[in-house]
N, C-alpha and C positions, 0 to 999 in steps of 0.2 A: 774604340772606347768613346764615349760622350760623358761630357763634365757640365756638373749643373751647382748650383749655390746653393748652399745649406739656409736655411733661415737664420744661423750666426755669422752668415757672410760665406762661411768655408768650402772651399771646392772640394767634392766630394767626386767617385769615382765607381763604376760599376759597367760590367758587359752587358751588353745589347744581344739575346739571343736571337738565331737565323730562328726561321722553321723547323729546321733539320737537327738540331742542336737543343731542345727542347728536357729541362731537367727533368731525372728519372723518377716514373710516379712511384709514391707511396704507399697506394694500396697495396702493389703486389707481394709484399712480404706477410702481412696480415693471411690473402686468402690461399698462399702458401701452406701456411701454420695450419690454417683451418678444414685443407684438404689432407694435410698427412695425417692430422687428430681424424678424422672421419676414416681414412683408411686404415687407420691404426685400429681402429675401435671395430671397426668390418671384419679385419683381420682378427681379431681379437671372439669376435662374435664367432666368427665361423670355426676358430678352433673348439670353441666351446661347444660348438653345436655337434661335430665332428666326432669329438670326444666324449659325448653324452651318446649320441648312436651309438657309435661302435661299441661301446663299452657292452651292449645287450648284445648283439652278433655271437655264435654257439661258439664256445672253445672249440677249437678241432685240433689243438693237439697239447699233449699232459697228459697228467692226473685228475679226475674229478672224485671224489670221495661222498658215495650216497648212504644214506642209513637204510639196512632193509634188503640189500644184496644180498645173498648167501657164499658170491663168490667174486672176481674179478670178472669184467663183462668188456669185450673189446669192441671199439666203433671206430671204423675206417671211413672214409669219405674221398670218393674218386675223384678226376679229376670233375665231374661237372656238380660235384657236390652231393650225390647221391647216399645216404650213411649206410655202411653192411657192420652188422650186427651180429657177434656171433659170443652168443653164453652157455654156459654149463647147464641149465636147467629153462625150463620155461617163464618160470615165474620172473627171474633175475630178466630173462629175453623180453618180457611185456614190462618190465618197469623202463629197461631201459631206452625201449620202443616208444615209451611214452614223455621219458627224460626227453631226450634227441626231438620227436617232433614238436614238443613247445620251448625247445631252444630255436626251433625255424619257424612257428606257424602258432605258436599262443594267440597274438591279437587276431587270427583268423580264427581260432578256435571258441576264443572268447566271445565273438561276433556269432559265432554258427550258432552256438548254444543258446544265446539273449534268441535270436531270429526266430529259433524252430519252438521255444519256449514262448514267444511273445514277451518278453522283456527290453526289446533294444530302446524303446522311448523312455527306458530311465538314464540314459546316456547319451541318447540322440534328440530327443526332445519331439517338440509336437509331432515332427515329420513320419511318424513312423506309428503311432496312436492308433490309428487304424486299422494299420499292417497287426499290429500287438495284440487289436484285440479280435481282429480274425482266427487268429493261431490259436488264442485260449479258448477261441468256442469248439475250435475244431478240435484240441484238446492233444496234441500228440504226446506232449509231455506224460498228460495221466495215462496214455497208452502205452508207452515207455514205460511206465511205472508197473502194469500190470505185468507185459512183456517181462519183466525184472524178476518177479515173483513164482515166475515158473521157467524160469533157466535153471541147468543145470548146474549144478556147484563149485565146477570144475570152470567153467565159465565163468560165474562168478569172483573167480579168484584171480582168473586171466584179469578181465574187467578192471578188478580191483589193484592188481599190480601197475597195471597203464597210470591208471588214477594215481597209486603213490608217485610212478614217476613223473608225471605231471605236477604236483604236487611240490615234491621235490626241486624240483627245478625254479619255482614259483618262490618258495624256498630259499634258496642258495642266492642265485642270481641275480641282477638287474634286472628289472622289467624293462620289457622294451618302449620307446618312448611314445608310442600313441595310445599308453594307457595314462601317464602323466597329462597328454594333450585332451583327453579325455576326460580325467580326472575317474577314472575306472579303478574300484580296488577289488581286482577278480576275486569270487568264492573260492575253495579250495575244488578240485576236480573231482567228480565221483561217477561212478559207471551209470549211473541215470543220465549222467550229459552224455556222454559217449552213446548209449543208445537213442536219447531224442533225438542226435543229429540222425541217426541211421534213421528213424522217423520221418523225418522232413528230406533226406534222398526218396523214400519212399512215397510220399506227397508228391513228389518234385518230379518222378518219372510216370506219375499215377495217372491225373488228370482225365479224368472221364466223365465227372459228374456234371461238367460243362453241355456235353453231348446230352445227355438228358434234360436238362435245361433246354437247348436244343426243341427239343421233341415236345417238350410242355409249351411252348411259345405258337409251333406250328400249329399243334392242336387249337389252340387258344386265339389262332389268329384268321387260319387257313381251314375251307373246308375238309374234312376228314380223308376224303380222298385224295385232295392234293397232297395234303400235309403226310401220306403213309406212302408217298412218293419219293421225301425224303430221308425218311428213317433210315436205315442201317438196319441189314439183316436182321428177321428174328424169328422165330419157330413160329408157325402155323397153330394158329389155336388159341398162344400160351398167352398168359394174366398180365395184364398192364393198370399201371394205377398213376401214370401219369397226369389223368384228368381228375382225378379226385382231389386237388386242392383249389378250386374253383375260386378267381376272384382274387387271385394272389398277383402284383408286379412283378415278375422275374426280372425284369430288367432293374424297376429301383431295388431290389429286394438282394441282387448280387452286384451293384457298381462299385464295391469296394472289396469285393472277391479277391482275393491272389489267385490267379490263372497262371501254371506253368506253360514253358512258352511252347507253343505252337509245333515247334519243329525239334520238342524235345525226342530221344529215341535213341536209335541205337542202327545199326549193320555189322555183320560180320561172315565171313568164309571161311574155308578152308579148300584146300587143295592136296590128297590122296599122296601118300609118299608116291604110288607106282609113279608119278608123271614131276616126280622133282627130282634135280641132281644130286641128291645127298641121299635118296631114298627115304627122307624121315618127310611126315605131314605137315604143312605149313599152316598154321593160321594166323588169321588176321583180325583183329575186334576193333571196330569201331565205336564208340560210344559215344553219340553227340551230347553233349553237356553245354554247357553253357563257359564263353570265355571270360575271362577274373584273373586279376591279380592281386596275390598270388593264386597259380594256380586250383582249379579244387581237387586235384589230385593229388599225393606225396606218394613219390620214390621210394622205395626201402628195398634191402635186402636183409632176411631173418634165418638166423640159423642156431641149432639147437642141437643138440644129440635127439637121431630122431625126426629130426622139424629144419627142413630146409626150405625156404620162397623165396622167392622174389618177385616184386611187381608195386603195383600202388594201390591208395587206401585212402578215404576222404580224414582230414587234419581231424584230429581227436577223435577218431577211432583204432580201437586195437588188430593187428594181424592185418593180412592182404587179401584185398579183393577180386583183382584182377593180375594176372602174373601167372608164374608157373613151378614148378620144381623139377630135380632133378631127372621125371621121369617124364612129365608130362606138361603142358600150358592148356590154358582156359580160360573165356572170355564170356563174356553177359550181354545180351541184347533186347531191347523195348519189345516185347512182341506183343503190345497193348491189350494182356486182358484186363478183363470187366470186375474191377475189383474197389470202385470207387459206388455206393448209390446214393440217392440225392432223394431225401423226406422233406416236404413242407408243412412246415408246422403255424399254428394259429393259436392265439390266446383261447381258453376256456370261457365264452359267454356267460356259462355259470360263474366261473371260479374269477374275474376279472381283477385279482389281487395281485400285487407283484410279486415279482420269483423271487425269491430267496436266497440270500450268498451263497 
């Protein structure tokens, strides 16, 4: 203890602390408080966030009640999530083919369709302007649209049943949360989407008009002899107009080309029941595609009075592509023909007015 004198004379009294003995600080009660309120508020956030996902995630098990059935439509889903579908009629089987896959793959759906139509830069923004307005010259949508006018009727009803279930589901449900993050309020679905994506598969394994490009450069660059050194096979004799757009950049003229990639394609086998253990033919399909997540393939299984598949089908299109039935399997391969050609076109010297909407 040490004793010292007050300024009214009075001895006063007080501890002398060690080093070791040091009163206990004050802060840490404060940064106490202000880490559990921070954890609170995390924990807090993350339920929210938890519970706003899941909530879109597909029912997979109950009741769902759709308008537009004709009967009750059952959907299983195995263990690795794959949905088999099996209904009374075909129509009820394509709606609800359609329900189910934009309960798993709307925002890829809704994405496929802006893409192959040229629309994503009204939700993606400048990045993609480009990309948008490659697509509307090359027009697949208005090919779609022709394609639509000479299907059969019966198809058209397929088509159309997908759409209501699509629809439907759009409908009832929660949207799932990257349309919010987006601020996306999807159109309703109709069979023009569903065939423009088939459209842009078809762009997508096409790519050939590259290769004539190609050929127009050689010409353009290289003597005629070198340059027919490169070509790719072609009949002896037969018409080439390659050179008749004289004076044209092909290089600035396609730098903002969408080019499928490279090593798009396909393989596939088979192997002869005589030389397998089961005696039945084995095959095998390869289809290189491009990898994505989610995948661009969807699982299913369809069954109908009638009408039994299974196998996969790109998101928002109806029925399977690849797969088999009960009797048989069947698979698709790139075998690249020539089904793409490439015109250069030049303003009218006369006519040097702009085009027209």
């Amino acid at each position: 203890m040490e004793t010292t004198k007050g300024a009214g004379g009075l001895e006063t009294a007080g501890k002398i602390h060690s080093d070791n003995q040091k009163p206990k600080k004050r802060w840490k009660k404060p940064v106490f408080w202000t880490m559990g309120i921070v954890f609170t508020l995390l924990l807090a956030a993350l339920i929210f966030v938890n519970a706003y996902t899941v909530r879109s995630l597909p029912e997979t098990e109950g009741e769902v009640s759709l308008k537009g059935l004709s009967s009750s439509v059952e959907v299983l889903r195995d263990e690795y999530g794959v949905p088999h579908i099996e209904a009374d009629t075909l129509h009820d089987l394509f709606m609800a083919q359609g329900y189910v896959q934009a309960q798993d793959r709307l925002f890829q759906m809704e994405l496929a369709r802006r893409q192959a139509s040229g629309r994503l830069s009204e939700v993606v923004g400048e990045a993609t302007v480009e990309q948008d307005r490659y697509f509307r010259t090359l027009g697949l949508r208005r090919a779609a649209e022709k394609s639509l006018a000479v299907y059969p009727e019966e198809t058209i009803e397929l088509l159309e049943a997908f759409a209501d279930g699509v629809n439907a589901y759009m409908e009832s449900e929660p949207l799932p949360p990257e349309f919010a993050m987006m601020a996306i309020d999807p159109a309703p679905w109709t069979p023009l989407d569903s065939l423009t994506i088939g459209k842009y598969m078809a762009f997508d394994l096409g790519g050939h008009w590259e290769r004539q490009a190609f050929h127009y450069y050689l010409l353009e660059n290289f003597p005629e002899e070198e340059a027919y050194e490169l070509f790719s096979g072609y009949p002896e004799g037969a018409p080439t107009v390659l050179a008749d757009a004289e004076g044209l950049d092909m290089e600035k003229s396609f730098a903002d080309a969408v080019i499928p990639h490279e090593l798009n394609g396909s393989n596939n086998w088979v192997v002869s029941g005589s030389r397998t253990a089961s005696g039945a033919p084995v095959l095998a399909d390869d289809p290189h595609l491009g990898m994505a997540t989610p995948s661009i393939w969807y699982q299913m299984n369809l069954r109908a009075p009638d009408y039994e598949v299974s196998g996969v089908i790109f998101a928002g299109i109806p029925g399977i592509i690849l797969g088999h039935n009960p009797s048989i399997a069947w698979g698709v391969t790139n075998v690249g023909p020539d089904v793409q050609q490439l015109y250069m076109e030049k303003r009218n010297p006369d006519n040097p007015r702009p085009l027209k909407n």
